[in-house]
N, C-alpha and C positions, 0 to 999 in steps of 0.2 A: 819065349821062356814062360812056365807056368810060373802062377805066384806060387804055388805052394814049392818051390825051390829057389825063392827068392830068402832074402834072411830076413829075419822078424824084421827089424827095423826099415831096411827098404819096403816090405810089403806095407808096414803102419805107414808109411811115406807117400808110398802109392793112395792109398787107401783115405787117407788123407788129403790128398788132391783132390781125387774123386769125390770126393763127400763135399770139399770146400765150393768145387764147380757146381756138383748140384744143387748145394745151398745159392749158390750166386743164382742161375737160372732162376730158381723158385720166388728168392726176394723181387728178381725184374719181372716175372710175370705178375709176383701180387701187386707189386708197384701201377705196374697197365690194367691189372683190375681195378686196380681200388681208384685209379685218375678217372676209366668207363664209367665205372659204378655211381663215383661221387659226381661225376656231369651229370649222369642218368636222372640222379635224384635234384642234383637243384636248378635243372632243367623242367624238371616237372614239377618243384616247387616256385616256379620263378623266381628264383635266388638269383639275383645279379652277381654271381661273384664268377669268374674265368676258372678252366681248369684245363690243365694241358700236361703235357710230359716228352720226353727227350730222347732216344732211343741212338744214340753216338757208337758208331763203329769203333775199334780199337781206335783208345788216346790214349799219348803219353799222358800220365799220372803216376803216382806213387803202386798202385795197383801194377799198370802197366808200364811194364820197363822198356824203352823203346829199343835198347841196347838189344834187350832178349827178342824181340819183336822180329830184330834186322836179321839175325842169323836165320832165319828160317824166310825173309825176303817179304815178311809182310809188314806194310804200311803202316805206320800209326800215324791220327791227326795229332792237333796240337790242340790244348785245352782249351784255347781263345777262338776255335772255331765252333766248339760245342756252346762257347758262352753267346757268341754271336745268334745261335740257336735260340737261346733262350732271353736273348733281348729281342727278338725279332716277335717271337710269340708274347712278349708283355706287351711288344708294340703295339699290333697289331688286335685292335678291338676284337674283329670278325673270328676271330678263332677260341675256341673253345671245344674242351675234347678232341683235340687232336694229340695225335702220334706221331713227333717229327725223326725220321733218322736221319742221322747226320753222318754224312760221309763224305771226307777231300772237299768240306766244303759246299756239301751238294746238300740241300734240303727236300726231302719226301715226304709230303702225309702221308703214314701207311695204309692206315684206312681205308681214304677215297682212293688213292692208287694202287691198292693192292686189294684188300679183303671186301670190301664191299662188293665191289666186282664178282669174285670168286661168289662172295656169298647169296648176291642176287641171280648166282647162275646157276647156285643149289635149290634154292630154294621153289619151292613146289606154289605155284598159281594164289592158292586158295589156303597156305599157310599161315597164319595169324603171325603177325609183326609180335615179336618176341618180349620187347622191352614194353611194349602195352601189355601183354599176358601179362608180365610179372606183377606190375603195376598194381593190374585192376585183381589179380589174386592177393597180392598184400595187402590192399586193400578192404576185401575180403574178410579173410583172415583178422585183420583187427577190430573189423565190426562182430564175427563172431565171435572173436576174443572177450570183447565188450561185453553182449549180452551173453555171454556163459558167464562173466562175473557178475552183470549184475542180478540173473537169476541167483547166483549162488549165494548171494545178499541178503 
């Protein structure tokens, strides 16, 4: 059925979904940027402070109704498995910048077990390690920043 024969209100309903999903996705990717981002940086600040994040398959929550889940026959964990998640990662000194997903229980670094892989297997010989480029350009950058003010002085 096209929308444009849907009636206003259903269509705004749909439409409304659609927008709410998208908003979802975009906060959890900025969310895995901004956990990257901020290891990156007090990583190479030598900031001792941890930084990690949680990536949990459908759970029951208020968000996720497990009722609605069931009719369509898929799974949801239970909240006390994702927390388990995240007592495991304050446990546990060695981790830092990681990306756990959590599913039935099962814990993955996505990272090491998934993208690093992929991405070492893109990458070309002689291509400069990415998080150094940024680095040593913003760095860069604030030194000409510097002396374009202070000539301006």
């Amino acid at each position: 059925m096209a929308a444009a024969s849907l009636s206003p209100a259903l269509r705004l309903g749909c439409t409304a979904s659609v927008v709410s999903t998208i908003l979802a996705a975009v906060a959890k990717h900025g969310t895995i940027g901004l956990m990257r981002s901020m290891h990156s940086a007090l990583t190479r600040q030598d900031i001792p402070v941890r930084i990690n994040a949680i990536a949990p398959s459908w759970t029951a929550t208020g968000m996720v109704m497990e009722q609605v889940f069931k009719k369509f026959g898929v799974y949801t964990q239970s909240s006390d498995v994702v927390a388990r998640a995240a007592a495991m990662l304050m446990a546990d000194e060695s981790r830092s910048g990681h990306l756990i997903h959590v599913d039935r229980g099962v814990y993955k670094e996505v990272d090491e077990a998934y993208l690093l892989p992929a991405f070492d297997s893109l990458m070309h010989k002689d291509t400069a390690n990415e998080d150094d480029t940024f680095w040593r350009v913003a760095e860069a950058y604030a030194e000409a920043s510097k002396q374009n003010a202070q000539a301006a002085a």
